[in-house]
C-alpha positions in Angstrom: 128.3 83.8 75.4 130.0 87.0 74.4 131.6 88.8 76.7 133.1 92.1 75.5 131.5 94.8 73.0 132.2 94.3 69.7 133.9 96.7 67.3 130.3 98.3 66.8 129.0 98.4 69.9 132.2 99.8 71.2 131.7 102.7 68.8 127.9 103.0 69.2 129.2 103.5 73.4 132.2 105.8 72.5 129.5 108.1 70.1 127.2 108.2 73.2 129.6 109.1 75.7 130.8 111.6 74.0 127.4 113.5 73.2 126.1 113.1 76.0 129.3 114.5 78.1 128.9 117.5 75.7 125.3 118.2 74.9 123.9 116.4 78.4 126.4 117.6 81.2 124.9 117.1 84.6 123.7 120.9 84.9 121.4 120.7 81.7 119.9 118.1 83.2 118.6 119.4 86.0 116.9 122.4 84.0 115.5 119.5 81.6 114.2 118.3 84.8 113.2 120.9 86.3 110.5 121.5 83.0 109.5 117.7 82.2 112.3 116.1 81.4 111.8 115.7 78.1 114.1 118.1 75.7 112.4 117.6 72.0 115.7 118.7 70.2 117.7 116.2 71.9 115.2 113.6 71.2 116.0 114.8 67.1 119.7 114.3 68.4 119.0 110.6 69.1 117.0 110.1 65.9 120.4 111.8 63.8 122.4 109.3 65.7 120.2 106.4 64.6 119.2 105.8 68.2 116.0 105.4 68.0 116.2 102.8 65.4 118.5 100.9 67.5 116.6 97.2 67.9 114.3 97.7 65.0 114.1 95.7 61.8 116.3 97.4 58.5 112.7 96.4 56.8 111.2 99.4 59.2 114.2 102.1 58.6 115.6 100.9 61.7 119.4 99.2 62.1 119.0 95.8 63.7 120.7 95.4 66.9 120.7 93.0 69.3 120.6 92.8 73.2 124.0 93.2 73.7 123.8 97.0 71.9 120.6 97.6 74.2 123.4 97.7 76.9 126.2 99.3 75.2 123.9 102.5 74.8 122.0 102.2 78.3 125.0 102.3 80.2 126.0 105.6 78.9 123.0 106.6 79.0 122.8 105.4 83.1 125.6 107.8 83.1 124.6 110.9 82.1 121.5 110.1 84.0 119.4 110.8 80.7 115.6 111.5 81.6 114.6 110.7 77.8 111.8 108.2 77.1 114.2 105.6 74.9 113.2 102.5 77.3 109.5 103.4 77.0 109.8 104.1 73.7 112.1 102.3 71.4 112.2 99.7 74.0 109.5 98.7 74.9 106.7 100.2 73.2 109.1 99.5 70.0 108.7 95.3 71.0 105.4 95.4 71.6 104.9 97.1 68.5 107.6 94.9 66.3 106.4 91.7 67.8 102.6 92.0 67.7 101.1 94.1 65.0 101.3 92.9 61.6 104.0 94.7 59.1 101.8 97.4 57.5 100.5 98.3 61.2 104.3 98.0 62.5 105.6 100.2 59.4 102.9 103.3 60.1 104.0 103.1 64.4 108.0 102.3 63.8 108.6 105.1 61.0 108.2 107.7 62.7 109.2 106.7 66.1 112.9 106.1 64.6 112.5 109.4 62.9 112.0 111.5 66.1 108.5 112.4 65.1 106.6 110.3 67.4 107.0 109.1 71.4 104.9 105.8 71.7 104.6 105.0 75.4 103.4 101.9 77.0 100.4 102.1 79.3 100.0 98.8 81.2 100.7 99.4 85.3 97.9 99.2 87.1 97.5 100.6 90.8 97.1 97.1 92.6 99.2 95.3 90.3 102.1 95.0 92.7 104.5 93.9 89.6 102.4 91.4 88.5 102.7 90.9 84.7 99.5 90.1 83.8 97.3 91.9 85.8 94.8 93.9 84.0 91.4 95.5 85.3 91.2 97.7 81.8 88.3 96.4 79.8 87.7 96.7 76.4 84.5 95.4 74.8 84.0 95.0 70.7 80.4 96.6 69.4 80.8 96.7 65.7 83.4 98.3 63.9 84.9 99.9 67.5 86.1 98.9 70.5 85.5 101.1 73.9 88.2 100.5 76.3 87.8 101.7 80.4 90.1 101.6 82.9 93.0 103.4 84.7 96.6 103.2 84.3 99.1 104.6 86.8 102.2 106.7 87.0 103.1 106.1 83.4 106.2 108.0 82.9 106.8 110.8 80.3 102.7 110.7 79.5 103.3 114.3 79.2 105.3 113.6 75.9 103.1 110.9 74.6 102.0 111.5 71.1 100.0 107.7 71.5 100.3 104.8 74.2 100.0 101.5 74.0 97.2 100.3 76.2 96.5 97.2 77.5 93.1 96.6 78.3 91.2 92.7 79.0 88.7 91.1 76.6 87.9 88.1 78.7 88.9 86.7 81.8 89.6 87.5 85.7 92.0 90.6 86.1 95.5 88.0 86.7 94.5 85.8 83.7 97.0 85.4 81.5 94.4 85.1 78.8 92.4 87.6 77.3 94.5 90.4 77.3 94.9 92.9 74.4 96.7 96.1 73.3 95.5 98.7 71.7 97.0 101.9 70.2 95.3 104.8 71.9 96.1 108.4 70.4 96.9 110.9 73.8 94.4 113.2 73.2 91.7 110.1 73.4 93.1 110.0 77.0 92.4 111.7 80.3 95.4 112.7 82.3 95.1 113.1 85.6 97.8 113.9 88.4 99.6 115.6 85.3 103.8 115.8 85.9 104.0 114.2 88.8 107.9 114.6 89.6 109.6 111.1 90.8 112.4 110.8 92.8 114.6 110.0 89.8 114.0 113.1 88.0 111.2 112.0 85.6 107.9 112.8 85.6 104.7 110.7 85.4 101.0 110.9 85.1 97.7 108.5 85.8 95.3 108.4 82.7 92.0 107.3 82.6 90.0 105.6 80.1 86.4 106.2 80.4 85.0 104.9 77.4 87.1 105.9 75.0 85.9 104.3 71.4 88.6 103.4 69.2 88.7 101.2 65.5 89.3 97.5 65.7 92.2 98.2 63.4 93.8 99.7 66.7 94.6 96.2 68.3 97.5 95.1 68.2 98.0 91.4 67.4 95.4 88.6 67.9 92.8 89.5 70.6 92.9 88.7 74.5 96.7 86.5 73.4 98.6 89.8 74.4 100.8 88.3 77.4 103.8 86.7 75.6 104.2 89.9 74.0 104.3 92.0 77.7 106.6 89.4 78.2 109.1 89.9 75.5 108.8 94.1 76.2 108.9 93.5 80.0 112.2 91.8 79.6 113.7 93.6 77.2 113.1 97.5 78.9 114.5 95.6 82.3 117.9 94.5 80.1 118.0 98.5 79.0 117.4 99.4 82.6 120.0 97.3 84.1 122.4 98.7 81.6 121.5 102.2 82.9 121.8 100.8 86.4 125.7 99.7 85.7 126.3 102.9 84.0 125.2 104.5 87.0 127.3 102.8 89.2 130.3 102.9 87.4 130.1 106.7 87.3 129.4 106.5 90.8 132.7 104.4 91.9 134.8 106.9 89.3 133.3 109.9 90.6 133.8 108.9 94.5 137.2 107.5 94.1 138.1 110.9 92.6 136.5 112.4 95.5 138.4 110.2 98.2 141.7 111.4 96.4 141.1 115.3 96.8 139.1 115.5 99.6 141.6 115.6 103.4 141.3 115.3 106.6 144.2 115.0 108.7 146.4 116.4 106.4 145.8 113.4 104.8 144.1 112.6 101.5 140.9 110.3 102.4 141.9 107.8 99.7 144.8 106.7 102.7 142.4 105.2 105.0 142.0 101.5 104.6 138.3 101.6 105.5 137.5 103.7 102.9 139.3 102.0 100.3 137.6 99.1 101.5 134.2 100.3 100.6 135.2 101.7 97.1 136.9 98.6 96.5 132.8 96.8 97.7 131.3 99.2 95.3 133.5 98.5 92.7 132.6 94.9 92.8 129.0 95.4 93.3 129.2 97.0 90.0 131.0 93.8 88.3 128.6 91.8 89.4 125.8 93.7 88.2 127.0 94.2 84.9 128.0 90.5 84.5 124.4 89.6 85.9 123.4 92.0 83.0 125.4 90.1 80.3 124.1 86.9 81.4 120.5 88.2 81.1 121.4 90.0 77.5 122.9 86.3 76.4 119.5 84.9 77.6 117.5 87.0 75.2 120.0 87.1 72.2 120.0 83.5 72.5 117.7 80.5 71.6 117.3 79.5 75.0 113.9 77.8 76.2 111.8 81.0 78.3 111.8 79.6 81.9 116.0 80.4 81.0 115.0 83.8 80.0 112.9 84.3 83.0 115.5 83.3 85.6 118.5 85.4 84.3 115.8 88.3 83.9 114.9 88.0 87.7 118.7 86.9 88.6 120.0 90.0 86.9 117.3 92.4 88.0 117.7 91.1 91.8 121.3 91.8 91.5 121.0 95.3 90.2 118.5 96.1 92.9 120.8 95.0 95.7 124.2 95.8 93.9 122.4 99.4 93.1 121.6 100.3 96.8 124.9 99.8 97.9 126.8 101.8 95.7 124.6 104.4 96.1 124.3 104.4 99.8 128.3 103.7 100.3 128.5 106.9 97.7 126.6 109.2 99.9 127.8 107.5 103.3 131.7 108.5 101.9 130.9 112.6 100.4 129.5 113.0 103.6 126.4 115.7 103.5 127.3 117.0 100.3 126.0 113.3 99.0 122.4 114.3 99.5 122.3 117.3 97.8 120.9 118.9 94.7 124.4 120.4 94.0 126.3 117.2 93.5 125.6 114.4 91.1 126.1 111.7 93.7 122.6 111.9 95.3 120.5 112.1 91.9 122.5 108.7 90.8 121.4 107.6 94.1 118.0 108.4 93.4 117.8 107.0 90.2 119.1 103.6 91.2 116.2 103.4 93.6 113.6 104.1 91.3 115.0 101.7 89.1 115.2 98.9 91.6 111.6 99.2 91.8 110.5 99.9 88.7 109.2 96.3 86.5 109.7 94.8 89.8 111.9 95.2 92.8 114.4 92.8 94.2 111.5 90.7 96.7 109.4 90.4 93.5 112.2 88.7 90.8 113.8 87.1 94.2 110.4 85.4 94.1 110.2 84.0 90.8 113.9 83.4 91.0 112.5 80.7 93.7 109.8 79.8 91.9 111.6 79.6 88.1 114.0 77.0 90.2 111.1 75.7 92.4 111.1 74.1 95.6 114.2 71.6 97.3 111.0 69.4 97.5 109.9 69.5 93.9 113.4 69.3 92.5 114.1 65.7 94.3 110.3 64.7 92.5 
């Protein structure tokens, strides 16, 4: 198992930080946010950088990285609080893309994604999904050369940027079959938007679309029809591994920034950083973030390595759990110890906060990876079978 960046992932970190403290200061985000989000010029920054070809294939243009770089960049990214669509994206859209379609298919999507000419974004939550992988009410039905695909998708994130999205609508089956799902490649101005820019608590913004029968080319599938669910799977897991590394990235700037704060702020003539109590709870938040980033490296191992999936699946959910739990701490302590000044727009602290909420929700909050961490194990009962 590794356990410390190499050479090249230290330097693909060290490159981020330092762009990011430059070019994505806390200020410019919030008047990115305050207009989308999305800033088109530094999306051209992360192409320059190579970024956006991060995980992909050298055969596509991209550079071939593995899990452990996914987390190098995503913590520095957790730290600047960057509201870019690179999970979506590269991430996951990129896996779903890299692992299902075939290489011609792959090489038209991948190219210009890594370039910076095109935002891909997955479209699979549902409204009563309630995390669950495979549920899908979309339909698509074949008639000839086309396939007509209905449905609605909910709070997608960054649909406002889209250029295309991934949908993923069923063939066959009941609507939590793992069978008979399928994506297809939907351009965005085949798609309704509805609820456009909806703002969310972390900063980005989100809209439903709706797919009222919307005809598309069989040559839009991607991959074999209805046998889309290993590859949700693969992208699931691999945009919660980028996610936890944004997590830790915010949490680490979050015990920096408040130990800093404990130091200069006094009360009774006294800096705060004297108090025992409080040194106590930065000392909690600091290992809250320890064990969420080693939590993260165990689930990055997982999917670097050759391990069998129910492996993968527990040190997904084990990792994701933690982050959730580890996440609301920090944050809460962080406010609880800058007093008001925590929940403002002014200050950093409560947008960190923020964000390490939506991200304990988002591909599943702590209950729901609690639960397969229960059921990956299974029961004391079926163990001693």
């Amino acid at each position: 198992m590794q356990l410390s960046y190499t050479d090249e992932q230290m330097m693909l970190a060290d490159q981020a930080r330092r762009y990011l403290e430059t070019e994505y200061s806390f200020e410019q985000r919030r008047a990115r946010q305050a207009v989308g989000g999305h800033d088109p010029q530094v999306w051209r920054s992360f192409a320059g950088f190579g970024w956006l070809g991060l995980t992909f294939a050298e055969d596509y243009g991209g550079i071939g990285l593995g899990a452990v770089s996914i987390l190098a960049l995503a913590e520095e990214m957790g730290r600047a609080l960057v509201l870019e669509p690179f999970l979506e994206t590269v991430i996951e859209a990129g896996t779903l893309i890299e692992t299902g379609a075939t290489p011609e298919h792959a090489a038209a999507l991948i190219r210009p994604i890594i370039a910076g000419d095109s935002i891909v974004l997955p479209a699979h939550t549902e409204a009563d999904a309630r995390f669950h992988p495979h549920h899908v009410e979309a339909s698509a039905t074949e008639k000839g050369g086309s396939i007509r695909l209905s449905g609605h998708k909910n709070r997608i994130a960054h649909a406002q940027t889209a250029d295309s999205f991934i949908v993923s609508a069923r063939e066959t089956g009941g609507p939590r079959d793992a069978q008979g799902i399928s994506l297809f490649v939907v351009p965005s101005d085949r798609v309704t938007v509805v609820n456009p820019a909806t703002p969310l608590i972390d900063g980005t913004w989100a809209s439903d679309l709706i797919l009222d029968g919307v005809d598309i080319p069989v040559s839009s599938r991607i991959g074999a029809a209805g046998a889309a669910a290993p590859i949700l799977e693969t992208a699931r897991h691999r945009a919660i591994l980028g996610m936890l590394g944004m997590s830790v990235g915010s949490m680490a700037a979050l015990v920096e920034q408040t130990g800093q704060y404990l130091k200069t702020r006094e009360q009774f003539d006294q800096p705060l950083s004297a108090f025992q109590i409080l040194r106590h709870k930065l000392a909690d938040m600091a290992i809250c973030t320890e064990r969420a980033r080693s939590a993260a490296w165990l689930a990055a191992d997982a999917l670097a390595g050759e391990r069998d999936t129910q492996h993968t699946r527990r040190s997904i959910a084990v990792a994701k759990a933690e982050c959730a739990i580890s996440g609301r701490l920090v944050g809460q302590t962080a406010v609880q110890l800058h007093g008001g000044i925590g929940t403002s727009e002014e200050l950093e602290i409560g947008h960190y906060f923020r964000s390490l909420e939506s991200m304990g929700v988002r591909l599943g909050d702590r209950t729901h990876h609690l639960a397969e961490i229960a059921e990956a194990f299974g029961t004391r009962e079926e163990r001693q079978n």
